[in-house]
C-alpha positions in Angstrom: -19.3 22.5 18.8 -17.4 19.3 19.6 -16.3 19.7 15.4 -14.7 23.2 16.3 -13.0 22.0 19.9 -10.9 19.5 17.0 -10.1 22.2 14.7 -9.0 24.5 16.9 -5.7 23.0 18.5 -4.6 21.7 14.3 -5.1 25.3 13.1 -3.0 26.9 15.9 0.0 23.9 15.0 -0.2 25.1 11.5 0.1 28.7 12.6 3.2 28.1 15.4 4.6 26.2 12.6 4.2 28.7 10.1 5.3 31.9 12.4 8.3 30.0 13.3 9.1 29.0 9.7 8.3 33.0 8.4 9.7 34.7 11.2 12.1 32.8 13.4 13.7 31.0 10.8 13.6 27.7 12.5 14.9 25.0 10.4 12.3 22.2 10.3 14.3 19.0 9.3 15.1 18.5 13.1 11.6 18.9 14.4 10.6 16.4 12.2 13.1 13.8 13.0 12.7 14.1 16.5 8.9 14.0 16.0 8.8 10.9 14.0 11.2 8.8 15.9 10.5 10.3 19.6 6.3 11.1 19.8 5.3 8.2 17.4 6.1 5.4 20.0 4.0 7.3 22.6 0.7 7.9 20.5 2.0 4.2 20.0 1.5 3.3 23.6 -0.9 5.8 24.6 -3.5 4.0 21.8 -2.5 0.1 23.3 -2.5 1.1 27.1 -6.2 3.3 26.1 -7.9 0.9 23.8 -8.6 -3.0 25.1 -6.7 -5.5 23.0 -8.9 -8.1 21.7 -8.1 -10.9 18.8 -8.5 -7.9 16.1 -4.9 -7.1 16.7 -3.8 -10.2 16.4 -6.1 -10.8 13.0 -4.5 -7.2 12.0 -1.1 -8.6 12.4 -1.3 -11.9 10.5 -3.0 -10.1 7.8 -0.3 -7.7 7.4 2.2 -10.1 8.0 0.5 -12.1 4.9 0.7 -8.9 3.1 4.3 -8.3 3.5 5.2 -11.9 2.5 3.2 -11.9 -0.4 4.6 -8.7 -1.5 7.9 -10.3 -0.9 7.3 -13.2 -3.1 6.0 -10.9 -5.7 8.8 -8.7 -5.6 11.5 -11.8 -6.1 9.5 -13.3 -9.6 9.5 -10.0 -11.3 13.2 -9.6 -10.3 14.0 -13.1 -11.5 12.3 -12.5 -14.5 13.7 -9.4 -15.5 17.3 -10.5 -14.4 17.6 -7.7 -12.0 21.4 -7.8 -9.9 21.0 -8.0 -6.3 21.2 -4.1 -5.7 18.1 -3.6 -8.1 16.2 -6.4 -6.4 16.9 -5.5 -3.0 15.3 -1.3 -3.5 12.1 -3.6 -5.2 12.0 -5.4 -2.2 12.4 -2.2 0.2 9.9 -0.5 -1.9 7.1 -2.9 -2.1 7.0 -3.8 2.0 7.1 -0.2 2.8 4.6 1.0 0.7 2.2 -0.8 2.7 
C-alpha cells in the first residue's frame, strides 16, 4: 500500500505535465529552469535541516573533493600530452568535474 501512496503523486506530475504540454501548449524550457535553480536548494535544505549531520558528510566531501582533484590532474596530462590549446583543455576540464 505504502508502494502505491509513492506512485501515485509521480504519475499525476507526468500526467499535469503531459496535459499541459498536449493541450495548453505550455512551453517547458521555463519550468525547468526555474525548477532546477529555484526547488533544488530547498529539497537541499529540507534533506540537511531533516537528516542529523554526522562525520559522513564531511567523509562525503573530502572524497569528492579528492575526486574532483584527481580528475583535475588527469585532465591537465592528457591535455599536455596531446598539445591541446587552452580552449580545448579548459571544456576537458569542465567535462571531467561535472560528470561526476
Amino acid at each position: 500500500m505504502e508502494f502505491i501512496g509513492v506512485l501515485i503523486p509521480i504519475f499525476s506530475i507526468f500526467a499535469i505535465g503531459y496535459i499541459g504540454i498536449k493541450f495548453l501548449r505550455i512551453d517547458i524550457k521555463p519550468i525547468s529552469t526555474v525548477t532546477l535553480y529555484l526547488m533544488s536548494p530547498f529539497l537541499a535544505f529540507r534533506t540537511f535541516y531533516q537528516n542529523n549531520l554526522n562525520m559522513d558528510y564531511v567523509y562525503l566531501g573530502g572524497f569528492l573533493l579528492v575526486l574532483c582533484i584527481i580528475s583535475l590532474l588527469f585532465a591537465y596530462i592528457v591535455g599536455y600530452f596531446r598539445k591541446w590549446d587552452e580552449s580545448a583543455k579548459s571544456s576537458f576540464y569542465s567535462c571531467l568535474c561535472f560528470y561526476e
